[in-house]
C-alpha positions as CSV (number, residue, x, y, z in Angstrom):
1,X,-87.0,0.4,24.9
2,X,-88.2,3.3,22.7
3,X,-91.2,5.2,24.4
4,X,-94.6,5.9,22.3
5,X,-96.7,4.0,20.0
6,X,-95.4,2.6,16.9
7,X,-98.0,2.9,14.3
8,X,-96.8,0.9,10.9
9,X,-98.7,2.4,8.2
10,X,-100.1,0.5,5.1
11,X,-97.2,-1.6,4.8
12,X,-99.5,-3.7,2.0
13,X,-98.9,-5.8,-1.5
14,X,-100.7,-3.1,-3.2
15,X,-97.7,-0.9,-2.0
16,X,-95.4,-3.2,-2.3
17,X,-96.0,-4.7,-6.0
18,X,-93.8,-3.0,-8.5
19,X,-96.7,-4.3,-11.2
20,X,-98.9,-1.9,-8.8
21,X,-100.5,1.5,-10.1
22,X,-100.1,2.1,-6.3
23,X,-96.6,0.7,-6.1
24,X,-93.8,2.7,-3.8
25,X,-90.6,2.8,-5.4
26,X,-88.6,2.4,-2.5
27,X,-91.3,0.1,-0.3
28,X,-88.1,-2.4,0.2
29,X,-86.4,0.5,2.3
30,X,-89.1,1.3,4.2
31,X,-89.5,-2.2,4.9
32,X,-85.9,-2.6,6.0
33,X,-86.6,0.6,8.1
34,X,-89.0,-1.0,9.9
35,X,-88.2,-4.4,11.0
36,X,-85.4,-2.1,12.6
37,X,-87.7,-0.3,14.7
38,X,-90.1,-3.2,15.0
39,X,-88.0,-4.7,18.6
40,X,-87.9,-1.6,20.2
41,X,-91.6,-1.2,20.4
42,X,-92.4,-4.8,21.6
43,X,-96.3,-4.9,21.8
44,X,-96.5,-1.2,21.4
45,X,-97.0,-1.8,17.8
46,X,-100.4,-1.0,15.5
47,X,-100.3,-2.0,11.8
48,X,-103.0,-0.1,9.9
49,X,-104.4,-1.0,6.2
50,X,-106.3,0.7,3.7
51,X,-109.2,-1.0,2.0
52,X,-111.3,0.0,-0.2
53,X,-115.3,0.5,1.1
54,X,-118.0,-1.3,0.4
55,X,-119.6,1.8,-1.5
56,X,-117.6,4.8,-1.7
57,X,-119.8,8.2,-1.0
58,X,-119.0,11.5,-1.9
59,X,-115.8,12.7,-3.1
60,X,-114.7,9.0,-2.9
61,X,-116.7,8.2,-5.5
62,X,-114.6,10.1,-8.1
63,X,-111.3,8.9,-6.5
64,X,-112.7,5.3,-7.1
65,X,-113.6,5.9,-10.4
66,X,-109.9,6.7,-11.3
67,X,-108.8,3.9,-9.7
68,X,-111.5,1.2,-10.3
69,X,-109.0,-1.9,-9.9
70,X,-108.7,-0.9,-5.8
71,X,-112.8,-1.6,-5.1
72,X,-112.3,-5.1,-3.8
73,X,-113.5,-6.5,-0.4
74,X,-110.7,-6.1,2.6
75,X,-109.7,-9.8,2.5
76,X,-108.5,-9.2,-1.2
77,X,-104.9,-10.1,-1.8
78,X,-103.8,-6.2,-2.7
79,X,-105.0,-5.4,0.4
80,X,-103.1,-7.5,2.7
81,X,-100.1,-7.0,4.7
82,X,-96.8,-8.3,3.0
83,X,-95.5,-11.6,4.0
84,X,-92.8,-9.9,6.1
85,X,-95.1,-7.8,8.4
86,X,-98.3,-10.4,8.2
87,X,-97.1,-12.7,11.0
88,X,-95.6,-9.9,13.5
89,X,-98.9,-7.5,13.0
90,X,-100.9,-8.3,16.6
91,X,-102.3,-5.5,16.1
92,X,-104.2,-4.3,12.9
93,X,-106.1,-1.9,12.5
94,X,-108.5,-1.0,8.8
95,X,-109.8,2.1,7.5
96,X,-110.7,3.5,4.2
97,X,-109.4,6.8,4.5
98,X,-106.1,8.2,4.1
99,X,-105.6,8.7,7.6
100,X,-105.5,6.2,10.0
101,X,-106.1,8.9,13.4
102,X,-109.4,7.2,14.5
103,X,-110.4,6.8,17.5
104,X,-109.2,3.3,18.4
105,X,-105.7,4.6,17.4
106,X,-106.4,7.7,19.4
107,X,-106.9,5.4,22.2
108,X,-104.3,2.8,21.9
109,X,-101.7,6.4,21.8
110,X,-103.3,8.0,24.8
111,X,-101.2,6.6,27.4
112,X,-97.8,7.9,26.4
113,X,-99.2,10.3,23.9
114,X,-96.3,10.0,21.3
115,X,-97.3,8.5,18.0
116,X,-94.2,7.4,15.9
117,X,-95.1,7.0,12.5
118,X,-93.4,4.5,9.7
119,X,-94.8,3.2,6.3
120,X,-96.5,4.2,3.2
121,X,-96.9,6.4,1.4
122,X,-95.2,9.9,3.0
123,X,-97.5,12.4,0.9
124,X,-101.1,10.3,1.3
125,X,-101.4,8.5,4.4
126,X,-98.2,8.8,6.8
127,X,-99.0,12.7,6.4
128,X,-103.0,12.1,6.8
129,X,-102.1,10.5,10.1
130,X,-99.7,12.9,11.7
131,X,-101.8,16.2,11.2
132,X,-104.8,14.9,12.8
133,X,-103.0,13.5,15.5
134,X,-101.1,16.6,16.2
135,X,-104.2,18.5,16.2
136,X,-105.0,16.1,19.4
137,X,-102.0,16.8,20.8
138,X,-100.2,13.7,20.7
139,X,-96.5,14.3,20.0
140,X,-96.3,12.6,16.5
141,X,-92.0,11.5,15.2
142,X,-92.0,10.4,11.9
143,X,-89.3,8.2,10.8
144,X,-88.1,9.4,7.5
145,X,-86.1,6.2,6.6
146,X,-89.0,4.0,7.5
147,X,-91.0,5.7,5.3
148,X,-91.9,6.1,1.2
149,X,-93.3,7.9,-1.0
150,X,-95.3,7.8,-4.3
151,X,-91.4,8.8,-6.0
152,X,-88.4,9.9,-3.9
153,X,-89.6,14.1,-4.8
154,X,-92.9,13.4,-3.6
155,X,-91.7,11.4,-0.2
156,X,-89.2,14.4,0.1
157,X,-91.6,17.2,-0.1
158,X,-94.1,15.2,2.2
159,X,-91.2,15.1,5.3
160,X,-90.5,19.1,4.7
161,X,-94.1,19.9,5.3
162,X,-94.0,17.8,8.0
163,X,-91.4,19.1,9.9
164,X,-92.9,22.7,9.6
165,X,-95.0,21.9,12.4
166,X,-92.4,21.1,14.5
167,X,-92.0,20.8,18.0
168,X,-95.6,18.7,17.3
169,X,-94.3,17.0,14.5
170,X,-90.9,15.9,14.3
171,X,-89.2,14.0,11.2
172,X,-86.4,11.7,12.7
173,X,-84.6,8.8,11.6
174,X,-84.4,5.2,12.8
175,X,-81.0,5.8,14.6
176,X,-82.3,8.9,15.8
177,X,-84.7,7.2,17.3
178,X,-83.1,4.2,18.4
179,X,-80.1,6.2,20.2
180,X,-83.2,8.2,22.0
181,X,-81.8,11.1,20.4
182,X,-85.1,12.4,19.7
């Protein structure tokens, strides 16, 4: 069994619709990229969503202006899990920012400290995530296969910045990880 915390980020129809303004191109890998992972973990799995708030303040506001379709209540159909993760997610956890390091994740991390992060999207919320929780020091892997981006350039970029913060931040695979290479 693979050691840490698996946190499953935004794994969501509103990532996962191609008809989506939010859509990632290569969700479907991601996805596959996960379920892999997914017995490994057993219990030690989180889910996390992003929903919209109820009113958003401050530099929100203008984000929510561009995107007016995504201020709908958490129990809206974008905002939940895809049929695939829905019934394995025990554990969900909701925030409307970027990142998902709050403290409930904090504390579901703390006893082996290692955060491994898989999901959506590489360059918004994967990468919101991992900084904060390095900062913490938590050792934080990011599975590069079991992750997307916005495009395949922007998902690329995201994992290069990433791993320049190495050894707190590591960028492995699922085999990696799996083979407890990492």
């Amino acid at each position: 069994m693979t050691t840490g915390l698996l946190t499953v980020i935004d794994m969501q129809r509103v990532f996962a619709d191609r008809d989506s303004p939010w859509a990632a191109p290569r969700f479907a890998e991601a996805a596959a990229g996960v379920r892999r992972l997914l017995p490994a973990f057993g219990d030690r799995v989180t889910f996390t969503r992003f929903v919209a708030p109820a009113r958003p303040d401050g530099a929100w506001r203008a984000y929510y202006e561009q995107w007016p379709f995504a201020l709908q209540p958490p129990d809206a159909e974008l905002w939940q899990l895809t049929e695939e993760f829905a019934d394995r997610a025990r554990q969900v956890l909701d925030a409307t920012t970027f990142g998902k390091w709050t403290p409930e994740l904090a504390r579901r991390a703390a006893p082996e400290g290692r955060l491994v992060l898989a999901g959506v999207s590489t360059d918004c919320c994967v990468l919101s995530t991992a900084l904060p929780a390095a900062d913490a020091g938590v050792e934080v892997l990011v599975v590069a296969d079991a992750c997307a981006g916005a495009d395949d350039d922007a998902h690329a970029k995201a994992l290069h910045v990433l791993d320049l913060y190495r050894p707190l931040i590591r960028v492995t695979t699922v085999a990696e990880l799996l083979e407890g290479t990492t």
